[in-house]
N, C-alpha and C positions, 0 to 999 in steps of 0.2 A: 294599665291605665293609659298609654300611649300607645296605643298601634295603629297601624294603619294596612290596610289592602284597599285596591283602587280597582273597578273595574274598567272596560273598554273605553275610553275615549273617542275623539273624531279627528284632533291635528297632534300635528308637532306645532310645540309652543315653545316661545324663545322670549324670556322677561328682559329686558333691560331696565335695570333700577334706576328710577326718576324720581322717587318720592318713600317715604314710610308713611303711611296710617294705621290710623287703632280705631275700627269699630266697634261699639255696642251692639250684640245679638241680642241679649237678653238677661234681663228684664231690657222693657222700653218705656222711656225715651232713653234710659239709661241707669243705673243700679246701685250709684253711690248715695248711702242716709240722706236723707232732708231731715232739717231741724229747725227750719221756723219757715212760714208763708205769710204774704201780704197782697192788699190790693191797692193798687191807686186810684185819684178822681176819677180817671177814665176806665175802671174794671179793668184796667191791665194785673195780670198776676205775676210775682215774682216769689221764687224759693228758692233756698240756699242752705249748702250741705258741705260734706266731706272734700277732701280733694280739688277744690276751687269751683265744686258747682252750683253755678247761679244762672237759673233759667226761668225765659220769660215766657209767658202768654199772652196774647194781644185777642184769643178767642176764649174766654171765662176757662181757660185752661181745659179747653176742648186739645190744642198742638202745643207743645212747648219746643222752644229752641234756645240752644245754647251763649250764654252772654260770655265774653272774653274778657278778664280784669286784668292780664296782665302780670298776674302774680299768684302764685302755689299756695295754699292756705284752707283749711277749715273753717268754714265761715257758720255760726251756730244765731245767728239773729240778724234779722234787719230793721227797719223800721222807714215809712214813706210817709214824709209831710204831707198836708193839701195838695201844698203847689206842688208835688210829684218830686221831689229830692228824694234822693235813694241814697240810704245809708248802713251799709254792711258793719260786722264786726266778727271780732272771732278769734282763732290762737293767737300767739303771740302779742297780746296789745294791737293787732291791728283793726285799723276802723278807715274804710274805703267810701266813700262818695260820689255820684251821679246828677246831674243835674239836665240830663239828655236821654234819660228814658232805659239807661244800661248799656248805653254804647260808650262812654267815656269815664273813665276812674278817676278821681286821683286820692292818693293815701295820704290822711290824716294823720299830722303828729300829734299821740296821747302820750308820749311821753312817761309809758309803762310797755311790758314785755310779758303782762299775764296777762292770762286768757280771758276773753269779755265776751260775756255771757248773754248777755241779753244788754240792748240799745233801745231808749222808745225820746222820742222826739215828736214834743208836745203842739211846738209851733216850729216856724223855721230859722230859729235863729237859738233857741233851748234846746239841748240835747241832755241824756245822761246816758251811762255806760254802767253797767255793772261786771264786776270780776269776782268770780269762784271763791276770792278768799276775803271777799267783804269790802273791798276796796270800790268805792265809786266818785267819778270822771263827771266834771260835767261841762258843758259849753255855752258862750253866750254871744256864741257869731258866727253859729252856723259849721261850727268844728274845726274854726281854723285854729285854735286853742282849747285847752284839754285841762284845769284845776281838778286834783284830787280831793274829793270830800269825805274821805277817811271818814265815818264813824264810830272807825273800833269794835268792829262787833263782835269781833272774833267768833266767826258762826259762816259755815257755808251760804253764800245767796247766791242765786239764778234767775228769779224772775224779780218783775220791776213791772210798775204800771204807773202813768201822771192821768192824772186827769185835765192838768194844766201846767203852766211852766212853774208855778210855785208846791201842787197838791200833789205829794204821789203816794207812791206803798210798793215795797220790798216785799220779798220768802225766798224762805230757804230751808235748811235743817228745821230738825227739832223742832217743827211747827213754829220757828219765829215769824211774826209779820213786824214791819215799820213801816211809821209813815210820817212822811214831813209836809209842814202846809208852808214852808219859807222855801222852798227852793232849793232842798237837802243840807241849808248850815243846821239843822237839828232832826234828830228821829228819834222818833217815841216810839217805843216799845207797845206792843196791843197784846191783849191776852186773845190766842185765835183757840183754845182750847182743846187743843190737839199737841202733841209732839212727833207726827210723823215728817217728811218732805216736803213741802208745799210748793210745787211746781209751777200755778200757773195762777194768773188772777185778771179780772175783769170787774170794770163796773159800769151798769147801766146809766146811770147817773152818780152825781156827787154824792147819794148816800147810798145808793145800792151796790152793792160788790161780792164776788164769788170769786173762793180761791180753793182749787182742786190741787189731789194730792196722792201721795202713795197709800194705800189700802183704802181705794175706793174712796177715799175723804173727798168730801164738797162740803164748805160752809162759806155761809151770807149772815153779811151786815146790810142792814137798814139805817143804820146810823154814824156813817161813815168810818166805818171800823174800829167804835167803841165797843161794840159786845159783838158776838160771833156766835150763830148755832150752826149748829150740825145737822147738813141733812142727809137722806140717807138714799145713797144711789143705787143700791140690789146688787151688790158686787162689791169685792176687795181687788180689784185690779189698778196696778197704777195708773194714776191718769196724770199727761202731762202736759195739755193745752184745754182752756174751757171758754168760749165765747157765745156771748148771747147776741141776738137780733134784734130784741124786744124784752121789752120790760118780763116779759113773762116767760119768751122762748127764747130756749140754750142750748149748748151742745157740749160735749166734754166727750175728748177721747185722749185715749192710751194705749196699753199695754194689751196683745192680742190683738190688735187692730178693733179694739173697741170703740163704738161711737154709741153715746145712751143721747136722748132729748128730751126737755122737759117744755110743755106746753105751760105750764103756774107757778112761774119763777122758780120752779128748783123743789116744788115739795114732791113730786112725781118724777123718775126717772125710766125709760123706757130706752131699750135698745134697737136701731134704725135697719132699715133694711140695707143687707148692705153683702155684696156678692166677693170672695177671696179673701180665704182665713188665711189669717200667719201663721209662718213660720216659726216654729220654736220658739212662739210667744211674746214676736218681736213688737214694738209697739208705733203706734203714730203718734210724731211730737211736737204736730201743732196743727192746727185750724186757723180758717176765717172766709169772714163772707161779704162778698160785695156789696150783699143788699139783705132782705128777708127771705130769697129762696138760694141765692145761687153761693152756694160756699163749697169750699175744698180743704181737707185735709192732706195732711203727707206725713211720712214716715221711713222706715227701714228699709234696704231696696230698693230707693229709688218712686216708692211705693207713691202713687198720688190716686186721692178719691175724691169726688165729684158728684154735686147733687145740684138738681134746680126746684127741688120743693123741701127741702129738708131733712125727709123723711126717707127716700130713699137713695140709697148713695149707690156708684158702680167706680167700678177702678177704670181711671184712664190711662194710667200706666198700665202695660201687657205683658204676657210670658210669666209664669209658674218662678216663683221664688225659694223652692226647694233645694237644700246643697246638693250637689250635682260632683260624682266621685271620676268619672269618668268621659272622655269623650276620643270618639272616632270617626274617619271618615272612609267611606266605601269608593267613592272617588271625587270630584273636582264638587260635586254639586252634593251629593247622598252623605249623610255624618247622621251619626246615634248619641245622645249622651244618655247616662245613666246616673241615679242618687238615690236621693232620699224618700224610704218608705213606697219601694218600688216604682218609682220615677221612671221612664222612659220617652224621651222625645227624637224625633226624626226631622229630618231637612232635606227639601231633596231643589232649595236653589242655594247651596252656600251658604246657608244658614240666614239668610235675609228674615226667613221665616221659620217656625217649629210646629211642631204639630202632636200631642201627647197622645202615648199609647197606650192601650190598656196591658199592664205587662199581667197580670194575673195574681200578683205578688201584692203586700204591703211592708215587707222587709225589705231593711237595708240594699240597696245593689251600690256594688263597690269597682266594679269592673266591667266595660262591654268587648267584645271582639266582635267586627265581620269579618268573614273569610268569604265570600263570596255575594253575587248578586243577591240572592235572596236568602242566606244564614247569616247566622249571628245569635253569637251566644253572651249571655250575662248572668254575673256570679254576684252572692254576696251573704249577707249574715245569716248563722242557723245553719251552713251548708245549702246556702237556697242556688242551683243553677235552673235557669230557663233558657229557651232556645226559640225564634223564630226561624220558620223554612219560606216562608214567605213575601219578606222583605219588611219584617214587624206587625203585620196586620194581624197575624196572631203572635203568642206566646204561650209555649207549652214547659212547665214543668218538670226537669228529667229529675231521676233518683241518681243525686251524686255517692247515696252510700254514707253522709257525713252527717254529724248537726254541727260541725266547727265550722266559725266563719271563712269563708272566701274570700279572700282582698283580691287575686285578681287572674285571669286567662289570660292564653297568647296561644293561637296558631300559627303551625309552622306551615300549613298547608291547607286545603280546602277540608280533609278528614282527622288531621290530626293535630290535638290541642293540648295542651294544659292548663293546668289551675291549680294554683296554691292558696295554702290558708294556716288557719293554729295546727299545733302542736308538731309542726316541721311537715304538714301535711302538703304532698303533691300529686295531684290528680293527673290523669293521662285519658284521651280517648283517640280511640283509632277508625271512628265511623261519622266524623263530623257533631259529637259532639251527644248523641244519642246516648250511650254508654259509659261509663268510667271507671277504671282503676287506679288504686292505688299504687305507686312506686315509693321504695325505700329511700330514705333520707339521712339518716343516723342523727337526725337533730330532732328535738321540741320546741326549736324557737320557730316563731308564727312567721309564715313566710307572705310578705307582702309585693314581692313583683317578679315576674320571671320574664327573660328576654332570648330569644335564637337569632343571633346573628348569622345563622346558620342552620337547614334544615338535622344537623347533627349536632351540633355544640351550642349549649344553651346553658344561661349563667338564671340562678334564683338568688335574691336577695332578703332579707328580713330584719326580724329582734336580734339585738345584741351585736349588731353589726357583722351577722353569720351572711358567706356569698359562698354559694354552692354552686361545682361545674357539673354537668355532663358531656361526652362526649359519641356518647351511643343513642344519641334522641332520646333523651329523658329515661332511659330505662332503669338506669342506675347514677346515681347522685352522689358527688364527693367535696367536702367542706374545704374551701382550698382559703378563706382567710377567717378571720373569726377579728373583730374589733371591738371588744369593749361591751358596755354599757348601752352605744349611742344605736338606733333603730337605726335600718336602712330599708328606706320605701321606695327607690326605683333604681332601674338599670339601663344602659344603655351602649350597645356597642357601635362604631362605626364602621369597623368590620372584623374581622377576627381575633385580631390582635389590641385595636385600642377601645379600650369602654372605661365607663364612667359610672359608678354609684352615689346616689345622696340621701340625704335625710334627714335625720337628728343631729346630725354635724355641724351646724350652726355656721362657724367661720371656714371653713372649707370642703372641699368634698374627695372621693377617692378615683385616680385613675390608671388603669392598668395598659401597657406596650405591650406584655407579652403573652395576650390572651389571659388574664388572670392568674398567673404564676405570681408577680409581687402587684405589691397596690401601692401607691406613690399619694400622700395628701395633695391638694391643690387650695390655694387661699382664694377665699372669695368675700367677697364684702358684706355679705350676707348675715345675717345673725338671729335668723329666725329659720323654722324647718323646711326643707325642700319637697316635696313631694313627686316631683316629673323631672325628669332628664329626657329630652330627644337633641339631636342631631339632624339639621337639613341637609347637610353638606360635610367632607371631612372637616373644615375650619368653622364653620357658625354651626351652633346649638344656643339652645332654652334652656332655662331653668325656671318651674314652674314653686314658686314659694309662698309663706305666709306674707301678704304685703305688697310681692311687688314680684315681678317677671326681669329676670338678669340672662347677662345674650356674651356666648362666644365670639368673634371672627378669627379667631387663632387656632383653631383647636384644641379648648379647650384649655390651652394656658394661663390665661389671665379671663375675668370674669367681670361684668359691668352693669349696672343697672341702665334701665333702656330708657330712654330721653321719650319723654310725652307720654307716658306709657298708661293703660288705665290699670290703675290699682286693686290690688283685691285679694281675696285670701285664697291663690289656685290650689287646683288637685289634681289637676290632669293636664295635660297637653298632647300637641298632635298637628300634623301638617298633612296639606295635601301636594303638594309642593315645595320648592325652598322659595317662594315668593310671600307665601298662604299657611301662617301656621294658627293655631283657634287654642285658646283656654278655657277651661271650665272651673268652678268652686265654691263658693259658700253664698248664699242668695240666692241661686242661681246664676250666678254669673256665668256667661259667655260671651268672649272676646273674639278677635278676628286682627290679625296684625299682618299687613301687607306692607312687602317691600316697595311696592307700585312699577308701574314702568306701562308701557304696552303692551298687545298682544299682538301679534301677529302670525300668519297660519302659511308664509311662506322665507326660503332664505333669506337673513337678515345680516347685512354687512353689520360685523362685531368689532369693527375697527381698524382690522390687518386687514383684511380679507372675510371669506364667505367657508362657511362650513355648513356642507349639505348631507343631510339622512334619507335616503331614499333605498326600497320603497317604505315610505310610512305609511300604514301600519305595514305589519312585514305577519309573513307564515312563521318562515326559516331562519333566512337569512337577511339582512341589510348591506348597504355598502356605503361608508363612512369616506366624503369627499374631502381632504382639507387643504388650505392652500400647498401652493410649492416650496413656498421660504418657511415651514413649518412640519418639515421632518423632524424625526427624534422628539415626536410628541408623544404623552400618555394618554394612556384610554381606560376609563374604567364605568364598569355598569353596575347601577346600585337599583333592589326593588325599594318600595316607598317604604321598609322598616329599615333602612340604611344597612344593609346587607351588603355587603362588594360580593358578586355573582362573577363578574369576568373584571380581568388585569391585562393588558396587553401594554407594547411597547407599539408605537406609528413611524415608520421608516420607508412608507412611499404614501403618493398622495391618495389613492385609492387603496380603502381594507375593506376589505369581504369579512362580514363579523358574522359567523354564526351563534343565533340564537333561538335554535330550535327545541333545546331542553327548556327553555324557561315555559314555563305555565303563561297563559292567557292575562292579560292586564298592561298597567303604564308603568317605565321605568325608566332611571335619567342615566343618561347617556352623559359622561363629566369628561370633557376633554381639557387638559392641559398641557402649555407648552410656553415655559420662561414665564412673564407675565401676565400672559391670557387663559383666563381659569372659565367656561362658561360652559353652562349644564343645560342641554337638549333634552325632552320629551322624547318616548320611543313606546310605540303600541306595538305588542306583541298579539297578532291576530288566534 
């Protein structure tokens, strides 16, 4: 699930680190939940989700751009007065404030630390707040103070609607509704005639009202929510946003990314046209609309939909929301990922952009490899491998021989591969990938990653925390630790001797000095499963996990989570560089994490002095210049699966390096000497 081959480049490149970013590949604008939207007087849109995000549209949410609050947080509701006050809410009791369009915060004392759920502010100086466990906030100056209105209900609430600053209505569980006409000192209990969830509510007027729910429920009152019927929407899908335009036209979506409309208040429901099904059933969890045509939904993913007649909606967010098991890069610009239900997309600028394949498949793929300009193979459930010779434009079907799952390939060369999967199964081909045999294992634990730090010595990992070595290219396999209970889903070495396993390990992970002879734990702060280990460098690596991305600069000693990082549930990683490393996982997510600096395509003073490669690209040979005050340096050359290929010691200013064995591609050239550690580009013609 981590590798990488690089084809021919054009320079030698020399980063100098000036900055870290974290871009969104995809989904776009970007891929964390949305859980409530609104619009203000001026049809500006604003939505708000997981992870601090809160993004605006000033084009009826044709572009969205990013708003800064200043502070880390889940934000699950807003609410925007006439005069345009913006007021967020969400974990921890916090409740956030705007009064300049989303450029300026400041946080409200409510003088609670549970989670509030839904906010609606009737006028600009009445506000209330609702929390999960029936607790509700209300204000009467505009939120610079926060009274609890406790009414005891002891009963899950989430949604809240006023009609004005004294008339509102509550839901939650159990099909409860309330409603107060004083300004929440009292709530009356309503019979709504359901006991399922009751997610969402709206009213056209002071006595018309609709409140949607879990199994397809929608029912309306006529009479300000003294009686309730049921109507009946052609579907049991949860629904958890419902808003009308018009006395008679509605809209209500949920679960699947369902959106139904009814043109006669609600006795008729009809599903909209509407282009991008979800994923795994995810759903959209809220609506609204500027006017009578133009409304937006959002949801899971990052997910936002768009309509200017009602009727038919299109996603304005982009990119396939599929979990995504695997990703790789061919070189600087060309990457593959691979997921869910035969997924396959390609990039051939850096991932700016993707492009979906038809892989041929609707099963699972769990792993891709390229070995070359135009191969590339990918594995996955059923014993499914497929192979492009083309550069992806097709996908052909090989007979692996198996119906056990695949978790994952690794070539050690342009013809020869492997792939593991259940029952201790290890695949081998020696013609690029055309063919396959079996090699013995002596295990049935399901093997989920194999890694060759070495075109001869290759380490597999799997169930039960079984790591198996070879030292003959895969031909024969021998179980050199065995741990427990806990899985191990990846491997990784930085060169022959030091590697690294994770997994199901939760609080730390395994690493071995002696080529896998003993395995040493390492503490990490982590406490959720790991899925990817790579290494850019001997000292910085990744760790690809449930939640969040944590980064070496030691070697793997000590472990940390990465400061701004975008969050997410990875499965794979991979670099094309140590500048340029990208994650894949659950949504589809894909990330892009640069060290930053510039680029430059000639010698670059590194501080001391000037260290120059010439010729770049090379046949055979190069000649590695370094200063004079910089004898008794090291030299070491890594291919882009962090491989050490050549070790030398530097004891005059010019070395004549041969590198006529190595195969065609980009490879980093890591010079060290005392405090200067810095890694060149080198094309091997």
């Amino acid at each position: 699930m981590k590798k990488i081959y690089f084809a021919i480049a054009a320079f030698i490149i020399i980063y100098e680190v000036n900055a870290q970013t974290w871009q969104w590949l995809n989904p776009l604008p970007q891929g964390y939940p949305l859980f409530d939207i609104e619009f203000d007087a001026g049809n500006n849109a604003y939505t708000v989700g997981d992870y601090n995000t809160v993004l605006k549209s000033v084009d009826g949410g044709l572009t969205w751009s990013p708003l800064s609050t200043g502070t880390m947080n889940l934000w699950s509701s807003l609410s925007i007065t006439d005069a345009g006050t913006i007021f967020l809410a969400g974990m921890g009791g916090k409740i956030l404030k705007s009064t300049d369009g989303g450029n300026n915060w400041t946080m409200l004392p409510t003088g609670t630390s549970t989670w509030i759920l839904a906010i609606d502010f009737p006028d600009e100086l009445t506000g209330y707040a609702l929390d999960g466990t029936g607790n509700i906030f209300k204000t009467i100056d505009g939120g610079t103070s926060w009274n609890n209105q406790t009414p005891a209900l002891n009963v899950s609430l989430n949604a809240m609607y006023f009609l004005n600053a004294d008339t509102g209505f509550i839901s939650g569980d159990v099909g409860v509704i309330y409603k107060t006409t004083n300004g929440g000192n009292n709530w009356t209990p309503l019979n709504s005639g359901t006991n399922v969830f009751l997610n969402s509510i709206f009213f056209t007027d002071d006595n018309t009202g609709y409140v949607a729910g879990y199994g397809g429920t929608i029912i309306k009152t006529t009479n300000a929510g003294d009686s309730w019927t049921s109507l009946n929407s052609g579907t049991t899908e949860e629904f958890y946003s419902i808003h009308f335009t018009s006395v008679n036209k509605g809209y209500v979506c949920g679960r699947g990314f369902t959106i139904l409309q009814t043109n006669n208040g609600g006795v008729n429901w009809s599903p909209v046209n509407q282009i991008l099904p979800a994923p795994d059933d995810e759903p959209l969890m809220s609506m609204n609309f500027a006017n009578a045509n133009l409304g937006l939904a959002v949801g899971y993913w990052g997910t936002i939909f768009r309509t200017d007649d009602g009727s038919n909606w299109s996603a304005v967010s982009s990119g396939p929301v599929n979990t995504l098991w695997s990703i790789q890069f061919l070189n600087s610009n060309t990457g593959y990922v691979a997921g869910r239900n035969g997924m396959i997309m390609k990039t051939s600028d850096a991932g700016d952009t993707w492009t979906e394949q038809n892989s041929g498949v609707s099963s699972w793929l769990f792993d891709i490899d390229c070995h070359s300009l135009t191969s590339a193979v990918a594995v996955g459930e059923g014993g499914k491998i497929i192979k492009t010779n083309n550069g992806g434009s097709d996908w052909n079907i090989i007979n692996s021989g198996t119906n056990a799952d695949l978790w994952t390939v690794f070539f050690t060369t342009t013809d020869t591969g492997f792939a593991g999967g259940n029952n201790g199964l290890i695949l081998k081909t020696y013609d690029g990938g055309a063919t396959w045999s079996q090699k013995p294992t002596g295990i049935q634990a399901i093997i989920y990653d194999i890694y060759f730090p070495t075109t001869d010595i290759g380490y597999a990992v799997g169930e039960a925390g079984k790591i198996l070595k070879t030292d003959n290219r895969g031909e024969t396999w021998s179980l050199v630790y065995s741990g427990g209970n806990q899985d191990l889903l990846s491997v990784f070495f930085i060169n022959t001797d030091i590697g690294f396993a994770v997994g199901d390990l939760f609080d730390h992970i395994l690493k071995t000095t002696d080529g896998g002879i003993s395995w040493t734990q390492v503490s990490t702060p982590a406490q959720n499963t790991a899925f990817s280990v790579i290494f850019t460098s001997q000292d910085t690596g990744y760790m690809a996990c449930i939640g969040f991305i944590l980064k070496t600069t030691d070697g793997g000693l000590t472990w940390s989570y990465m400061e701004n990082q975008i969050f997410g549930n990875y499965y794979s990683a991979c670099f094309t560089d140590p500048d340029h490393v990208y994650f894949c996982g659950e949504g589809g997510t894909i990330t892009k994490y640069s060290t930053g600096g510039s680029v430059d395509i000639k010698p670059v003073n590194l501080g001391f002095s000037c260290i120059k490669i010439y010729p770049n690209a090379t046949n055979n040979q190069f000649i590695l210049e370094i200063p004079d005050n910089s004898t008794e340096s090291e030299l070491e050359i890594f291919d882009l699966k962090g491989r050490t290929l050549l070790r030398m010691q530097l004891k005059v200013q010019k070395t004549l390096v041969d590198v006529s064995t190595f195969a065609p591609g980009i490879y980093l050239v890591h010079f060290r000497n005392g405090n200067i550690d810095k890694t060149l580009k080198l094309i091997k013609k």
